[in-house]
C-alpha positions in Angstrom: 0.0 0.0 0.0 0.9 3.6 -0.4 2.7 6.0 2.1 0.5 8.8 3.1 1.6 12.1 1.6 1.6 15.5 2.9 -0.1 18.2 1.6 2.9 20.2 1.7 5.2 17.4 -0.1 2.4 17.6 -3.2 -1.1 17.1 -3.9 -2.6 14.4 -6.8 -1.5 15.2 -10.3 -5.3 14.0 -11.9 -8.9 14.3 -10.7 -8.2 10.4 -9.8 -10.3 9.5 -6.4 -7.9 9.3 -3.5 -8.0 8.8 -0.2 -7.8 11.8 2.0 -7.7 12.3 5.7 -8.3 15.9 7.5 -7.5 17.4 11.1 -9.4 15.2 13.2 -11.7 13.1 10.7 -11.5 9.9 9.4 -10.4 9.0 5.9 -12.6 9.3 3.1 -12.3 9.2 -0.5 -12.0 12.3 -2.7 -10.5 13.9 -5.3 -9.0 17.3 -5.9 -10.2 19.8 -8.5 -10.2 23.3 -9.1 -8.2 23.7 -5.5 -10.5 22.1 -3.7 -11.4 18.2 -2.1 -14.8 17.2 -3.6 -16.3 13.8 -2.3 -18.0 11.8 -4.9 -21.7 11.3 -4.2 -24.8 8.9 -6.0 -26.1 12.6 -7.4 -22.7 13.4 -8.2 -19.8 14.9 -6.3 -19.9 17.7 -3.6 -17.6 20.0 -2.2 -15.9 18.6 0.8 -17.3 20.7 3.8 -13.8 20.3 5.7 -11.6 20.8 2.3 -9.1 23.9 3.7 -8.5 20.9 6.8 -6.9 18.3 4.2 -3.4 17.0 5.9 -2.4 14.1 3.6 -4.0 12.0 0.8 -2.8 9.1 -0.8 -3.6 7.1 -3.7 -6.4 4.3 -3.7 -4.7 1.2 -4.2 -5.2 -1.2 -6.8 -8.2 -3.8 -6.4 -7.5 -7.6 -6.6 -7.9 -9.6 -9.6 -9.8 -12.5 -9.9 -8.3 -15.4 -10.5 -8.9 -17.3 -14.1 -9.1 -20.8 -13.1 
């Protein structure tokens, strides 16, 4: 799995979801765009309430494959 990176050390290159932790939340999966964490939703994405409080965010990792067998 990923290392956690700092906000300070860089922030995600694409609009790619990623999970995100802020001062004194859980994890959760976002993505970053226009300078902002948005949260994907079922009606569509919304602006992360606690965006400005984003500490580190790594990539999601990569799901399993099935096995062909």
């Amino acid at each position: 799995m990923s290392e956690w990176i700092k906000i300070e050390d860089g922030l995600p290159k694409t609009t790619a979801l990623n999970l995100v932790v802020a001062e004194r939340r859980q994890p959760f999966i976002g993505y970053l765009k226009g300078g902002h964490w948005w949260m994907p939703t079922e009606e569509g994405s919304l602006l992360c309430p606690f965006w400005n409080e984003v500490t580190h965010w790594m990539p999601l990792p990569t799901p399993p494959q099935e096995d062909e067998g």
